[in-house]
N, C-alpha and C positions, 0 to 999 in steps of 0.2 A: 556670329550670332547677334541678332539684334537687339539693344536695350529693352526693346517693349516685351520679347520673346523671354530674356533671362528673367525679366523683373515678374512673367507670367509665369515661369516656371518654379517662380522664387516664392512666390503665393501660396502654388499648389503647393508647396513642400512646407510650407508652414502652416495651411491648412490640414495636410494629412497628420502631420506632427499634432498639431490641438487636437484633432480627432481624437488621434491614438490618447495622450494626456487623459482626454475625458471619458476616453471605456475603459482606461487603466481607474480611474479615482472610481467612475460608476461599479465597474468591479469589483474592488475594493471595500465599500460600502457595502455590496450583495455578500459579500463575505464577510464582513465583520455581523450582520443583522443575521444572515444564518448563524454563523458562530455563538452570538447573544442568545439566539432561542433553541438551540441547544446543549447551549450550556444549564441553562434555565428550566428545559423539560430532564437534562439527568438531573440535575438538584430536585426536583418535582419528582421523579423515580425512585430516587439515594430514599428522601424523605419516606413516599411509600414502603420502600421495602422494608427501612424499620420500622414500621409501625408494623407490617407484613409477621416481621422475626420478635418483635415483642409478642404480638398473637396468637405463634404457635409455642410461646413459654405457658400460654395460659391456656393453651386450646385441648381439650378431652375429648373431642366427638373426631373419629376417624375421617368422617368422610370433609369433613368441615378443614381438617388438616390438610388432606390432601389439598383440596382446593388450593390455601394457602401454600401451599409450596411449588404449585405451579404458577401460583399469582408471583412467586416471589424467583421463581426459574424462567420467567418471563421476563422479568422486570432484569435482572441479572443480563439476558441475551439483549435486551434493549438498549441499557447503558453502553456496553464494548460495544453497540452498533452506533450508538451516538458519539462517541469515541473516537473509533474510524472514518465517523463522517466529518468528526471535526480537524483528523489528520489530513485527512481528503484536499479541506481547502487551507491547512496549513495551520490552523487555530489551535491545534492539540498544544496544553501546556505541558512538555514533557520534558524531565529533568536529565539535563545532558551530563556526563561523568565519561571520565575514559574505561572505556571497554577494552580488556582484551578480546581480539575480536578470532584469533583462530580456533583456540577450544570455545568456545560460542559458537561456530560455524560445526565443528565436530560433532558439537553438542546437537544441533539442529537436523546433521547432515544422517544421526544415527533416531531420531526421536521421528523424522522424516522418511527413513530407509531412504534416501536418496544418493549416493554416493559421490564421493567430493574428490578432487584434483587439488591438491594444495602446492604449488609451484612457488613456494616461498622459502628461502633459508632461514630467517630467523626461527628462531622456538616460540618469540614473543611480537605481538604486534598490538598497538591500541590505537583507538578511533573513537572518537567525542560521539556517544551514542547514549542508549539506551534502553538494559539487557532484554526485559523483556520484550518491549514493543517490537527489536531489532529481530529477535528471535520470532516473533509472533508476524511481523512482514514478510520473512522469508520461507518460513513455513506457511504462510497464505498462500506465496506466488508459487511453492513449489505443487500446493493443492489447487490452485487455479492453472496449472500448466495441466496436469492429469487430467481434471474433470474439463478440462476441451479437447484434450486428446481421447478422450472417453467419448462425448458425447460426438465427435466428430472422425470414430472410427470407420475406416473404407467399409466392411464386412456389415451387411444389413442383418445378419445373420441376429437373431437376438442372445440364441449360449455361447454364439462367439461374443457380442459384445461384453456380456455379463463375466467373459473369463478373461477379458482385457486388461491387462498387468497394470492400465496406468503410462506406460510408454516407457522409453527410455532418458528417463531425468538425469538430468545430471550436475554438480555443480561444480568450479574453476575459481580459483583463486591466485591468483597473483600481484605484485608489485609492480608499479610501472614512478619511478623519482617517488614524490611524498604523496603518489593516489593508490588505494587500492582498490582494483577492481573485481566484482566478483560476477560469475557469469552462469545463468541459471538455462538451457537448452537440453533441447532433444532432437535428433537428426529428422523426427516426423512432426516436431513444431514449427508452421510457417500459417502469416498472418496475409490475407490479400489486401489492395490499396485501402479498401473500406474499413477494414477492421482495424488496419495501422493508424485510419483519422481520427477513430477516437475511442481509441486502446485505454488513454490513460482518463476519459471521461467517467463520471461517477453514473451508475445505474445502465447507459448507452451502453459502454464497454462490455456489463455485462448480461445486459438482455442480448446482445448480438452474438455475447462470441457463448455465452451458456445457458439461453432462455431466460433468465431471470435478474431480476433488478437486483440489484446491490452496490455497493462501493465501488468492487472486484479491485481493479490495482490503482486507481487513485489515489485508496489511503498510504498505498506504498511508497507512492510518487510525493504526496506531499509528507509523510515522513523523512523520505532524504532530502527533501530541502530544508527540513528542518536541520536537521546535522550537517546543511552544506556539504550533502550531496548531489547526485542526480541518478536517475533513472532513467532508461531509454533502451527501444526495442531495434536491434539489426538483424536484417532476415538472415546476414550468411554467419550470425556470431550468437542470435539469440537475445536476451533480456540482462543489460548491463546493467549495474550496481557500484557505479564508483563515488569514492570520498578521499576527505583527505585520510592520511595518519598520521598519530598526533606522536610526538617525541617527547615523553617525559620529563619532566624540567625545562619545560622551552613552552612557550604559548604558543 
């Protein structure tokens, strides 16, 4: 190969590399500036709502209440949506502690109806989490598995859709050295190339895969990397969930 050829190829590759550098930093900033203004509109909400709950300590007229507690069951759904959005791109400040994570999955797997495979000998297992957000991700993804297998049942029949069980959910646990992984599928969940591109996008993900904007599983996604995990969908294994486990007395 020739010097003029290597030194050309040597360019490109240092120019794709700066590329990359400057959509990683420009990203970066689009995520910190989202982050900042909504961190700023739930402070702005928090505030409202008590002033909201001081109001109905003083408030006598029924209908005037009412108001107020939809203003203040609003503002409630608001915050945990600003929440997850800020899980979404990673910004959630959420307090990590060791989780026993089998009865939490028990816990989930019966508050869920969803039925669990637990492939593990220990009685005890923990992982650097956080109980509730951990519990509240995985009971999202097992209500985001349903409601697409609902809205994308074969049978156009409408009393058949409406007697549609939800499918067959399922979830798997096991150990694989110091990861565990846990595995949320159903033998009638499968995603086509489109949907696999951008499954883990915020509002995309879920205008496509269940008509309507929302988070859907990004905030999931950027919850396990917060815990130094990951997330990730395999069409022949389903929706994987590994992390580390953490060994007590040991960092």
């Amino acid at each position: 190969m020739s010097r003029d050829k290597q030194a050309y190829q040597q360019n490109s590759q240092n120019e794709q590399q700066r590329l990359k550098d400057r959509q990683g930093v420009e990203q970066k900033q689009n995520q910190d500036s989202i982050g900042l203004m909504v961190h700023a509109y739930n402070n702005f909400l928090s505030g409202m709502m008590g002033f909201n709950e001081l109001a109905l300590l003083e408030c006598e007229q029924s209908e005037v209440e009412e108001r107020l507690q939809m203003a203040l069951s609003s503002g409630k759904k608001a915050v945990i949506f600003g929440k997850e959005l800020l899980s979404s791109i990673s910004r959630l400040q959420v307090v990590i502690s060791p989780v026993e994570i089998l009865s939490t999955l028990k816990s989930v797997s019966s508050e869920s109806k969803c039925p669990i495979d637990i492939q593990i000998d220990e009685k005890m297992l923990f992982v650097n989490a956080e109980t509730e957000w951990f519990k509240h991700c995985l009971t999202s993804l097992v209500g985001f598995c349903r409601d697409y297998l609902a809205s994308h049942h074969s049978s156009q029949d409408k009393s058949d859709t409406q007697n549609f069980d939800g499918g067959d959910i399922e979830m798997s646990v096991l150990r694989q050295d110091d990861e565990l992984i846990i595995t949320v599928n159903s033998t009638e969940l499968s995603f086509d190339e489109e949907q696999q591109e951008n499954l883990f996008v915020p509002f995309y993900s879920s205008r496509n895969l269940l008509g309507q904007k929302d988070v859907g599983l990004a905030m999931i996604k950027g919850f396990l990397i917060q815990i130094k995990g990951t997330f990730e969908w395999q069409e022949d294994k389903g929706f994987l969930l590994k992390m580390p486990v953490v060994e007590l007395g040991t960092d």
